[in-house]
C-alpha positions in Angstrom: -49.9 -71.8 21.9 -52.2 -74.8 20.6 -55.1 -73.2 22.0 -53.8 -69.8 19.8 -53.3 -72.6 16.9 -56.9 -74.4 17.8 -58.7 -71.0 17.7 -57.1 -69.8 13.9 -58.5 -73.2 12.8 -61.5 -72.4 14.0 -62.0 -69.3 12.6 -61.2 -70.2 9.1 -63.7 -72.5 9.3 -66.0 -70.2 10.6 -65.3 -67.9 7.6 -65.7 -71.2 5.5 -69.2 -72.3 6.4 -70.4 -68.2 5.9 -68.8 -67.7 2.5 -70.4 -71.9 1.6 -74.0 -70.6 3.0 -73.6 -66.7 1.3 -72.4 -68.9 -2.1 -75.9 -71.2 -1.7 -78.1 -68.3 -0.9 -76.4 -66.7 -4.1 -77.2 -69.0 -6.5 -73.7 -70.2 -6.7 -72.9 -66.9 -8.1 -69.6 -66.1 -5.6 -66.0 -66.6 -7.6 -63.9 -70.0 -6.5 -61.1 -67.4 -5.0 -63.9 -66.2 -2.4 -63.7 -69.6 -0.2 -59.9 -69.3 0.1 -59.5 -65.8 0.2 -62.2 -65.4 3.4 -60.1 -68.2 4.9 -57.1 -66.4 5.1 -58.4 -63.2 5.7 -60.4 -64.7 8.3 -57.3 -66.6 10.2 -54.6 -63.6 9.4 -57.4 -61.3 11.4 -57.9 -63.4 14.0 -54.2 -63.8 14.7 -53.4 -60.1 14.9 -56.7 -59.9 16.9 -55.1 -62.0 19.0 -51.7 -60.9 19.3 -52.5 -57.6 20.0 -55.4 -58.0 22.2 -53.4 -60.6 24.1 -52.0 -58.1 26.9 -54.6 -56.1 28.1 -56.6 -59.4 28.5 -54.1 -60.7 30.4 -53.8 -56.9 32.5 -57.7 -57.5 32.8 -57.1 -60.3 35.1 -54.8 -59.5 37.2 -55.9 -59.1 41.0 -55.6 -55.4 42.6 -52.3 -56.6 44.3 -50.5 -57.0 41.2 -48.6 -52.9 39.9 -47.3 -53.4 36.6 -43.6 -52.6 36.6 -42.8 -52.1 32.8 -44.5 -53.7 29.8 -41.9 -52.7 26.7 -43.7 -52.5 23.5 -42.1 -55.5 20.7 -41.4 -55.1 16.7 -40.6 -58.2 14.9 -39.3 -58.7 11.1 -42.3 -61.8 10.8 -44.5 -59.4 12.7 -44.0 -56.2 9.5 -46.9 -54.5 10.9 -45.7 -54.1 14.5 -42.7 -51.4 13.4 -45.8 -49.5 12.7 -47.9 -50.7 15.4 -45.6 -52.2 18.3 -47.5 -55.1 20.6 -46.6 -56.4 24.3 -45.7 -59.8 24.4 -43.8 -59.6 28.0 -43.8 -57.6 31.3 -42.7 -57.5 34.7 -45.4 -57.0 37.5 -44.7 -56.8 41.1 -47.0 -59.0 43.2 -47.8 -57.8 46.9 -50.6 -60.1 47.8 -48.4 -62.8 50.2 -45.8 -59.3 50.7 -43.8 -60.0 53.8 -42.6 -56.7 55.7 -40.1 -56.1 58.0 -40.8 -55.7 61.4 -39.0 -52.9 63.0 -38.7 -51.3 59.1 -42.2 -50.8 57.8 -41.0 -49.4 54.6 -38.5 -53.1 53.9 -41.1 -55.9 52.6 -40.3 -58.7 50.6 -42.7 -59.4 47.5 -42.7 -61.3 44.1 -41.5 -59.8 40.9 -43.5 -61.5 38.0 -42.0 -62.0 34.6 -45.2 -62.7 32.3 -44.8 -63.7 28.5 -46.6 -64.9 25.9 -46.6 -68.5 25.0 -44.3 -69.4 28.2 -44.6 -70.0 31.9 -44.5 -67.0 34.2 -41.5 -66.6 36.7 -42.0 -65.3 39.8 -38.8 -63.9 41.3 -38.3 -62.6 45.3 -37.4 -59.1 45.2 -36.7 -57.1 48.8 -37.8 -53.1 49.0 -36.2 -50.4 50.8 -38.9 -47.7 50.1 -37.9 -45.3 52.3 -34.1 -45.2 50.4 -35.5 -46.5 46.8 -33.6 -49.3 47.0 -34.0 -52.8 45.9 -32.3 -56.3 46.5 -32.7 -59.4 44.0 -32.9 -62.5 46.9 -31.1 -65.5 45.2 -29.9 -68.3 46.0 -30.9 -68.1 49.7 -30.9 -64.4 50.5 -33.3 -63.3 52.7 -34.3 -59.9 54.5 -34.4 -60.6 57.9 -37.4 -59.8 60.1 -35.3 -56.8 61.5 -34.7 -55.3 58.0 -31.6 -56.4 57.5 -30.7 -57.9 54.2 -28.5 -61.6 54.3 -26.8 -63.0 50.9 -27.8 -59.9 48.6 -26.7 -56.4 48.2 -28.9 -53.6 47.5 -28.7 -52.1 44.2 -27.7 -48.5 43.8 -30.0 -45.9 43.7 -32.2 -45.6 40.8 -35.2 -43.2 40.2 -36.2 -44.6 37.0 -35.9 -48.3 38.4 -39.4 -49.4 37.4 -39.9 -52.4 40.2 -39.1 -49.7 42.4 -41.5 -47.5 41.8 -43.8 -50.3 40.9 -43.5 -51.9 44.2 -43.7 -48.4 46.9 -45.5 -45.8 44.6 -48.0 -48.4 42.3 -46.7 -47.6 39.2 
């Protein structure tokens, strides 16, 4: 966020120094309101730049391992715009690059569930797969799925076609 903050700065002072050199190579001609008003502009542009730019920056980076589960689309009453355009500011990946699978079930794996937002740390959460049954457990508080497939300390959730991990984590997406 103070890199977000650093940047806005920056750009109104980049608007600055162009409107001071257009105003000297102009004679001095340009109205007082054009310094302050290319400011603003300058930082409000740069800020929705930013906020709306932000996610597929961040989708951009992510290794080949990494199926985005669900990325819900966010309106705000300080944001007005975004009821007309909505903007991601969170999603849920699942991460498969340290994946552990099951050894006798070849469909059962273990992988991370990511919660990524903007301005806060991401959480990375251990999720078991059934993919064969569509089926997944949350592993909390010392739950484990045992090398044989069998889940300890967590039940697996009911069936659910439309449960996005699910289908993030067994069909990519």
């Amino acid at each position: 966020m103070l890199i977000d903050f650093i940047s806005t700065i920056a750009a109104g002072f980049g608007a600055a120094g162009v409107v001071l050199i257009l105003n000297r190579l102009s004679g001095r001609r340009l109205p007082k309101w054009a310094l302050p008003a290319a400011v603003g502009a300058a930082m409000l542009s740069f800020t929705i730049w930013n906020e709306y730019t932000w996610y597929p920056r961040v989708r951009a980076q992510l290794p080949e391992t990494v199926t985005i589960a669900t990325a819900p689309a966010d309106r705000a009453v300080w944001r007005p715009w975004s009821y007309v355009f909505p903007l991601v500011t969170r999603f849920v990946a699942v991460d498969k690059t340290e994946a552990v699978h099951s050894t006798t079930q070849p469909d059962m794996f273990v992988a991370s569930a990511v919660v990524i937002r903007r301005w806060t740390a991401s959480e990375r959460l251990p999720v078991a797969f059934d993919c064969a049954k569509g089926l997944r457990a949350d592993l909390f508080e010392g739950a484990e799925l045992a090398e044989n497939g069998t889940l300890k300390g967590a039940e697996w959730r009911p069936h659910d076609p439309e449960d996005a991990l699910v289908r993030a984590a067994c069909n990519g997406g």
